[in-house]
N, C-alpha and C positions, 0 to 999 in steps of 0.2 A: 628041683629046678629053681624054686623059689630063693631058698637057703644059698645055691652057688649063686644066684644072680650078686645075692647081696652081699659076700663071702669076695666077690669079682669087685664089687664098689669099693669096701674098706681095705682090699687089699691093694688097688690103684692107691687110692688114699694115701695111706702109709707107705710106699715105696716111694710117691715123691716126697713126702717128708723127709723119709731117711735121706733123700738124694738129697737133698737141701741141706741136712746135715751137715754135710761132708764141704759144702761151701762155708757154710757159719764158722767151720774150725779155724778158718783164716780170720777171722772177725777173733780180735784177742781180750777185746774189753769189754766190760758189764756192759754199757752203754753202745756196743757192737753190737751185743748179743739181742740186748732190747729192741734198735733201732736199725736194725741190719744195714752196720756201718752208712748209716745215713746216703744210703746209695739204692734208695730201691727207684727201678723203674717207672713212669709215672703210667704206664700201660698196668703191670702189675700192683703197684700202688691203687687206680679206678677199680681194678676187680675183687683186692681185697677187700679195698673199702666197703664196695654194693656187698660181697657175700657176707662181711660180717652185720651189716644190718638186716638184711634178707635172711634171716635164721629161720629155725623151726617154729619160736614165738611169733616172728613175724605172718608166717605163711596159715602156722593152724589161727592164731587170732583172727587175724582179717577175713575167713571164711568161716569162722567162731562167730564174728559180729555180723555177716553178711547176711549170714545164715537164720539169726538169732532173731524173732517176732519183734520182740522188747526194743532191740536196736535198729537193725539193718545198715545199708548203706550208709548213711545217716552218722552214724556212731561207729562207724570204720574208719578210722581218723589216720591211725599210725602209720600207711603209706605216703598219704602227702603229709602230713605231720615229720614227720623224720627226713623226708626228702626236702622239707622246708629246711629243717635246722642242719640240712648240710649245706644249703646253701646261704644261710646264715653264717654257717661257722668257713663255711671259703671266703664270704667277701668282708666278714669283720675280726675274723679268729685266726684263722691257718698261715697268715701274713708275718702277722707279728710274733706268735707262736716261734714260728720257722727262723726268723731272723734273731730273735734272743737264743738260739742253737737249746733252748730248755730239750730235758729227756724224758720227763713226763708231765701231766698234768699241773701234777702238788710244785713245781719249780718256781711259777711266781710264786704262791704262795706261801715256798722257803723263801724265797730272796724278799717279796715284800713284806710280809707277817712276823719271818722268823720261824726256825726250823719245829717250835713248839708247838704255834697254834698248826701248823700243816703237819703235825700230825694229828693232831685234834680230827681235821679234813680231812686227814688219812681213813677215817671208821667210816663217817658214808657213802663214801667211794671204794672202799674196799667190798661193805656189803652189796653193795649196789651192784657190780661182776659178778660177787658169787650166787648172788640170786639170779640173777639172770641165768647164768650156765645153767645152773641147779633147774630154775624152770622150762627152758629149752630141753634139755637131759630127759626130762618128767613129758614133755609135748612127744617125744620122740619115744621114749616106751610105749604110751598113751597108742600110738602108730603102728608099730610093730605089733604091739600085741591084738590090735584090730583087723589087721592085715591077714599077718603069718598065723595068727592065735600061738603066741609063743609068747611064754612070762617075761609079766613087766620088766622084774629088775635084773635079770642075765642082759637083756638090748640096752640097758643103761650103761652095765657095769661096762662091758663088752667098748662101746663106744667112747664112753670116757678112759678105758685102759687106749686105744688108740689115739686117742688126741693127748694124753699126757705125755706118752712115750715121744713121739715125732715133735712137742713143745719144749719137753724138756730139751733137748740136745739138738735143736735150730732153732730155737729162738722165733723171733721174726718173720726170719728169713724162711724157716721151714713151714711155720703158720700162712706168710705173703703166699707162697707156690703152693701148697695146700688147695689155700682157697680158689687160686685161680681152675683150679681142676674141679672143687668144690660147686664153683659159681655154675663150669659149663655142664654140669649132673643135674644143676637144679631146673637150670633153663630147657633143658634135650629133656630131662625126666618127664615134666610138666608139660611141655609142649605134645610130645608124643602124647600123656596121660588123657587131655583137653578134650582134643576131636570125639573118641572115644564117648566119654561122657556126657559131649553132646548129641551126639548122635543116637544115645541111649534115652536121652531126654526130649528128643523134639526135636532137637536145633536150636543155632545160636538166637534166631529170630523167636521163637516160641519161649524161650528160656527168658528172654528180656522184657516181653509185656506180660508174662502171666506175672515176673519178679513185683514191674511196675503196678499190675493192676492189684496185686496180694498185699505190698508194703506203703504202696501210697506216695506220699512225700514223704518217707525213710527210705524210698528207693534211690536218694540225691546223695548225693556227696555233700549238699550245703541246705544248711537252716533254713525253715521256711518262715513267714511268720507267724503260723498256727504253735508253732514249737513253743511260744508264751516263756515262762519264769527257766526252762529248762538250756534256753537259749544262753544264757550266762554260766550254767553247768559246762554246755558244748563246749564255749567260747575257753572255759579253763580250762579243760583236757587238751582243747588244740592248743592253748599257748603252753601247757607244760609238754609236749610232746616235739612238738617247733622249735621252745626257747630250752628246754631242759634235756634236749637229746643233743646240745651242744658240751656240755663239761661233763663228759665223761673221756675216761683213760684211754678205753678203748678207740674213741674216734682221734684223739691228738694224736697215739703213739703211732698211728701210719701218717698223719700230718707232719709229725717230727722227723720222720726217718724218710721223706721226699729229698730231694737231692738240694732242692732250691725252694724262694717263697712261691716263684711262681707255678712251681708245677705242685704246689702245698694247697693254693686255691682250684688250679684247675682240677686236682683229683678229688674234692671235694664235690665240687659243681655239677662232675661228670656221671660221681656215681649219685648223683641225686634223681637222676634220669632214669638209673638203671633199678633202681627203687622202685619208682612208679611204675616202669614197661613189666619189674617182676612181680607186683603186685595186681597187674591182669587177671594171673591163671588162677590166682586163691578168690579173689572177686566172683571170676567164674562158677569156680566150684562149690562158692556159698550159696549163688543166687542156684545152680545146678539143683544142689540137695535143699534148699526151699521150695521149688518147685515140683518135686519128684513127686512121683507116686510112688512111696514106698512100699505101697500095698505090692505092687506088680511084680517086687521081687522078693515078698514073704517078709519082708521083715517091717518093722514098725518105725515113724521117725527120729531117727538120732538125738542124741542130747546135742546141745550145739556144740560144745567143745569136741565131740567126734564125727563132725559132718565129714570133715576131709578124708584123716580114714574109712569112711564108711561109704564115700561114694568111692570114692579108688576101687574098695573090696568089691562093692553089687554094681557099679555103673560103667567097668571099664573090665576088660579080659582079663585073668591072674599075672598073666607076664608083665600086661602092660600096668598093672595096680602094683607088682612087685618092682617094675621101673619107677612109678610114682613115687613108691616110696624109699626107693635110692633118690631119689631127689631130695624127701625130706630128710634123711639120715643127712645128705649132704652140707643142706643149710644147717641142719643141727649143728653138725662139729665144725662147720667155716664160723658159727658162732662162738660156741662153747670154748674154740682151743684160744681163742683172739680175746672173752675175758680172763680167760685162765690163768693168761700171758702179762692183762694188763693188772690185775689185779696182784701179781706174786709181783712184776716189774715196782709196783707203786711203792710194796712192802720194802723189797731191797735196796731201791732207791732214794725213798724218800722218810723211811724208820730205821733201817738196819744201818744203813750207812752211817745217816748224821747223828744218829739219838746211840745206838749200843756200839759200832766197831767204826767210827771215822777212821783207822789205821788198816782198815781189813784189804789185803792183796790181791787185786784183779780177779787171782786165783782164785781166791776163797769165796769173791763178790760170785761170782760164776755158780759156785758150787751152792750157796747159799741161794741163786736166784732157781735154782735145778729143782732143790729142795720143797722151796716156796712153790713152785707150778706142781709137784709131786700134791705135798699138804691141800693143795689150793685146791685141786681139780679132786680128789677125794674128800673134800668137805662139801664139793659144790654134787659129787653123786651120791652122800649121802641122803642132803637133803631132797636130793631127786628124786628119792626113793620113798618121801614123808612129800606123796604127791598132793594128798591134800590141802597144804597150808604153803607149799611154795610159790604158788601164783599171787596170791594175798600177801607174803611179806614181801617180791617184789614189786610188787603196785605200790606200796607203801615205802620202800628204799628208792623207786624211783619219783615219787614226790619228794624224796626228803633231797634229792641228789639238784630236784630242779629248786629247789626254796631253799639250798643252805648253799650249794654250790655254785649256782650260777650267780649270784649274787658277788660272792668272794673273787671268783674269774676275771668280772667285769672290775670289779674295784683295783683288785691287786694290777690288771694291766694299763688300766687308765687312767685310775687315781692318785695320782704322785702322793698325796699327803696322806694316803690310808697309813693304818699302821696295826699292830696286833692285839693292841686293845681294840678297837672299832671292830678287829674283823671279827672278835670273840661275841664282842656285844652283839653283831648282827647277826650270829650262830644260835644264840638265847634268844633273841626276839622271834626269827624268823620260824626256830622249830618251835618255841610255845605256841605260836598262832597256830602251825602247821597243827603243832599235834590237839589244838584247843576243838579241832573240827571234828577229831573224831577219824575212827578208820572202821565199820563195821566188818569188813573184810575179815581183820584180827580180834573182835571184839573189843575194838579202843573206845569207851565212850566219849561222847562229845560233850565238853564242860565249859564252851565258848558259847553265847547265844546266838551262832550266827543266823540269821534270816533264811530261810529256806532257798537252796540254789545260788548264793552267796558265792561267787567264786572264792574262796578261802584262802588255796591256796597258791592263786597270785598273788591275792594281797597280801599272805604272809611274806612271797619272795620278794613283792614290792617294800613291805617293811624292813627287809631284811637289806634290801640295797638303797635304802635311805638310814639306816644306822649308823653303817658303817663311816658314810663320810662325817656326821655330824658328834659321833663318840671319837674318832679319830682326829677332828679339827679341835675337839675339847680336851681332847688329853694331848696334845700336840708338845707340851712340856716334861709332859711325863715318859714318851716313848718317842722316838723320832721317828722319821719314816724311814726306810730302807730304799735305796735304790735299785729299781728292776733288772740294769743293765748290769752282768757282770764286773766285778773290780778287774781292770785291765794290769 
């Protein structure tokens, strides 16, 4: 019963893909394929947008950190953290973005650097998606096999053969409708899961003051001022989550493929909302399995990264723990297929094209960009599969993504006098700082003396975006600047 429920989810899945397919084939050109014909609905544009942030990463973290003694509430950042930086990236990004008609990210940063240094910013942006998948991919075996008790890597493989299939051959367009079927699995799965597991636990109201009275002032969503030196740690995970969940591929390439600028900021704004409302039920479930008594159902407390599966399995009926987790399958691949998309998009657009075949025929762009989501989403369920060290190099590719990229972003669109010296220099500045700190995660030792809880690395990004104008006003003779706007 288990197996068909889930068997029913991925087969919905996939049939609206293919059906979007068959729309995409009207769409003739690489930058069609990408941006589905720059005509997506700003209905299905909000739903995209929320499911692709609303992932599997999303949903098991946040009841990971809710969960977790060490953290809690507290250190649950990446709901309002990410629904911040959409609404950053609607009221200063998606505007202007929309109106340069750019097709992916790296665009200013060919037109004002030169097609050299953006490939340079091609490599952190690149690893930056495929870790992501790859970790989401890893969150979602992690599930299934707590669940169903069914091996890790068949429910990887399984599901990244689904999302490449339906990616490769709609594009976009098959990704956009995807997720919208995606988003309403995640919502209905969890909703139904909820009650259940409250009910199993006490209630909402008993669940909420034992969380309170057990975690203290880590039961808040905000710093207290007991939190002392660790206050300026907080402070730089919410700014790079805020400020660094804005330049990435994934969030422009549904900005770019809006019809208008204005429905560019509103579907940015809209799905900021839908972040937060979907970040309720994993809340729940954190504060749920902290408060449990695990005893009651035989088994012993979960490790944090498996609280979600694990209250789904002992705190809720099989049917409805197998709904739950058609939800998380859900937000897995409304994540996985949308970097898979943007990261093969980045390659053919902004390497393949300018740097090896500038002559290469719509056709071929096509065939090449097929290729790349094939390559792309098999290297990202590779490393799904090497679950122990996935989460650690995307913690680390997404600091490098907020300290080298979001720096270059801001310059490249509002800096008229940047140029590709500056941006290169502030690429060396900002990852030596970055990398001066240290990653224990990967075993990077730290070889900077920073102070203890030293936010690092904003100050590396802040270094990074003060380089750049002042290498670029000094070599101002040596490279000129380019201009952002199209040659007409």
């Amino acid at each position: 019963m288990q197996i068909a429920v889930i068997v029913c989810f991925y087969g919905l899945v996939l049939a609206v893909g293919l059906w979007a397919t068959r729309v995409s084939r009207r769409e003739s050109g690489t930058a069609d394929l990408i941006l589905a014909g720059r005509n997506l609905p700003l209905t299905v544009g909000l739903l995209t947008m929320t499911a692709t942030w609303v992932g599997g990463g999303y949903i098991n973290g946040t009841a990971e950190a809710v969960y977790d003694g060490a953290r809690g509430l507290l250190w649950a950042q990446a709901p309002w953290g990410y629904a911040l930086s959409l609404v950053l990236g609607g009221l200063f990004f998606a505007r202007i973005m929309r109106r340069h008609e750019f097709t992916t990210m790296l665009d200013p940063f060919e037109r004002r650097y030169g097609a050299r240094v953006a490939a340079v910013l091609f490599v952190p942006a690149l690893i930056g998606e495929v870790f992501w998948s790859a970790a989401i991919l890893a969150a979602l075996g992690t599930t299934f096999g707590t669940v169903l008790d069914t091996p890790f890597a068949p429910s990887i493989v399984l599901s990244a053969a689904v999302v490449i299939v339906y990616t490769m051959f709609g594009g976009l367009r098959a990704v956009a409708y995807t997720d919208v079927v995606q988003l309403l699995l995640i919502g209905v799965g969890l909703a139904i899961a909820i009650p259940f597991a409250l009910e199993h636990s006490g209630g909402l109201e008993r669940v909420l003051s034992s969380y309170a009275t057990e975690f203290g002032a880590k039961a808040r969503p905000w710093p207290s001022a007991d939190l002392g030196g660790e206050l300026w740690t907080w402070l730089d995970f919410a700014l790079l989550l805020a400020l660094g969940g804005v330049p990435w591929q994934v969030y422009f390439q549904r900005v770019l493929a809006c019809r208008d600028e204005r429905s560019a900021a509103l579907m940015s704004l809209g799905a900021a909302g839908g972040c937060l409302v979907l970040a309720v039920p994993a809340v729940l479930i954190g504060a749920i399995g902290a408060t449990a008594d695990w005893s009651a159902v035989g088994v012993p407390a979960p490790e944090p990264a498996l609280v979600l599966p694990q209250v789904l399995r002992h705190w809720t009926p099989p049917i409805v723990a197998t709904i739950g987790l058609g939800a998380v399958a859900a937000a897995v691949m409304s994540s996985a297929d949308s970097s898979i998309l943007s990261a093969s998009s980045l390659f053919v657009w902004n390497l393949y094209r300018p740097r090896l075949r500038p002559d290469a025929s719509p056709q071929e762009m096509r065939t090449v960009l097929r290729v790349a989501i094939a390559v792309v989403g098999i290297a990202a369920t590779a490393l799904a599969l090497q679950v122990r060290s996935v989460y650690a190099l995307w913690t680390l590719c997404a600091d490098l993504v907020y300290v080298i990229l979001l720096p270059q972003l801001v310059m490249a669109l509002w800096f008229r006098r940047a140029n590709g010296i500056g941006a290169l220099a502030g690429v060396v500045t900002a990852a030596a700082l970055r990398l001066g700190g240290g990653e224990p995660l990967v075993g990077l030792p730290a070889w900077l003396p920073y102070p203890e809880h030293f936010p690092f690395r904003t100050a590396a990004m802040l270094a990074g975006l003060g380089t750049i104008p002042l290498v670029s006003l000094a070599t101002a003779r040596l490279q000129l600047p380019r201009p952002l706007a199209r040659p007409r």
